[in-house]
N, C-alpha and C positions, 0 to 999 in steps of 0.2 A: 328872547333868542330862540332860532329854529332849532330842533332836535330832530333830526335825518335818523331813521332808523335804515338802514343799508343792509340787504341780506349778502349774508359770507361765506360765500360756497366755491368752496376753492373745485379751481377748473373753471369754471362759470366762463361760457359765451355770455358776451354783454353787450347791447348794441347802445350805442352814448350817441346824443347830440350836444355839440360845448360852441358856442358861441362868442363872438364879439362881443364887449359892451357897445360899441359904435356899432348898429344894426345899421346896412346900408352902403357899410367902407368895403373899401375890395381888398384889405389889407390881405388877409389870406391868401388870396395866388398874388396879389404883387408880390409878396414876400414864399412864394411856396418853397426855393431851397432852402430857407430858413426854418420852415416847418417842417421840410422835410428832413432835415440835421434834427432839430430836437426830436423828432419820434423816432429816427435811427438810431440820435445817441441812447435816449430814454430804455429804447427797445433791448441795445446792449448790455446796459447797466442792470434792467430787472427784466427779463425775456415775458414776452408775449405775442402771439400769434394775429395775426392779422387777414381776419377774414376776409373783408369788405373795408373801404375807406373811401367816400370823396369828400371833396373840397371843395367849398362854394368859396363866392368872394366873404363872405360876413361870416359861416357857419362852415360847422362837418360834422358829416355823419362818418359811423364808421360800428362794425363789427368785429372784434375782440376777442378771442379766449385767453384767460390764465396759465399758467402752469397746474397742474394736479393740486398742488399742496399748498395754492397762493391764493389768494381772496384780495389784495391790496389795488387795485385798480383806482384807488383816489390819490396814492404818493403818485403813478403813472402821469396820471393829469395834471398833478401840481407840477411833476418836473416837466412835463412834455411846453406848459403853459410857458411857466418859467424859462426853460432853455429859448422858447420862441421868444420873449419880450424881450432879453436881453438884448443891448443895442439899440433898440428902439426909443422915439420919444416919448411920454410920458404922453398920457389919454389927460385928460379931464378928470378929477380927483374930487373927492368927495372928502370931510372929513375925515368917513370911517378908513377909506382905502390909505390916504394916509397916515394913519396912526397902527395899518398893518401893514405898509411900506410897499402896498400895491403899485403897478403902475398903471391902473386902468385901463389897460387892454382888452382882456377879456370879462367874458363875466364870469361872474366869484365863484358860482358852482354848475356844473353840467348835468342833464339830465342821461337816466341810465335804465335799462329795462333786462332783465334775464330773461335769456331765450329758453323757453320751457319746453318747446318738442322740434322736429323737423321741420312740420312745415310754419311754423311761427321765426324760423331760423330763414327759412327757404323767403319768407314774407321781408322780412328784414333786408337780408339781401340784393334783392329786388328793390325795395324800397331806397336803400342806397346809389346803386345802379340807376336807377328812375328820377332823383332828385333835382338833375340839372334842366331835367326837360319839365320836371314841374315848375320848379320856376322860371321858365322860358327862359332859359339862357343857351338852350340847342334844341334842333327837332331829334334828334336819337340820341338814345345814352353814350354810342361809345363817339359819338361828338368831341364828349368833353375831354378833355387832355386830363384833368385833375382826380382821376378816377382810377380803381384797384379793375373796374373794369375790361379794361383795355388787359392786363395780366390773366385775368379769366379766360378772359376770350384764346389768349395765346395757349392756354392751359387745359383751352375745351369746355369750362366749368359751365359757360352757358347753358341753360335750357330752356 
């Protein structure tokens, strides 16, 4: 069994990539008000800030802060996960996913990085922003519809 050692540093910017187990599907924006209910509801229930966020058809990136005095950022993903699967059909199942009553949507755990200064924050950012054009799916970022970009932009943040 894997042992995740996870630093817990409350406050923490945290930039995550959490993925489909079906690499490939466009479930993600076919479904985006669905996603976008479970991070809103998620976001009401245990508050966190949202720096950065898109949205591919398989995948998302996205930049994060906690609260001051909060470090929990993996119940987030479980319910953000969970509120999106509900209603859905059930993926391809594997033993283990069922006998943890998964529904095989996503995959089981997301990758997470703490942002250690400005411009490792500023890198991030960017690289969120930049994602849809790296995987050709538009020639400029604020193309894509599925992006915190487009709010930047209205808010100046670009530079």
């Amino acid at each position: 069994m894997s042992n995740y050692h996870r630093p817990r540093i409350p406050g923490a910017t945290v930039f995550f990539t959490v993925a489909l187990a079906q690499r490939g599907s466009a479930l993600l924006v076919d479904e985006i008000d669905r996603l976008r209910y479970a991070v809103a509801t998620t976001q009401r229930a245990r508050p966190f800030t949202i720096d950065a966020f898109v949205v591919l058809p398989d995948h998302l990136h996205c930049l994060l802060t906690l609260p001051d005095r909060d470090t929990d950022y993996s119940t987030r993903w479980r319910l953000i996960k969970t509120r999106f699967s509900m209603g859905l059909p059930r993926g391809h199942l594997r033993r283990s996913q069922r006998a943890r009553n998964e529904r095989g949507i996503w995959q089981r755990r997301f990758w997470e990085h703490h942002i250690r200064d400005d411009a490792d924050y500023r890198w991030h950012l960017k690289y969120c922003w930049n994602n849809p054009v790296k995987h050709a799916l538009v020639a400029q970022p604020h193309e894509w519809p599925f992006s915190s970009i487009h709010r930047d932009m209205a808010l100046r943040r670009i530079s």
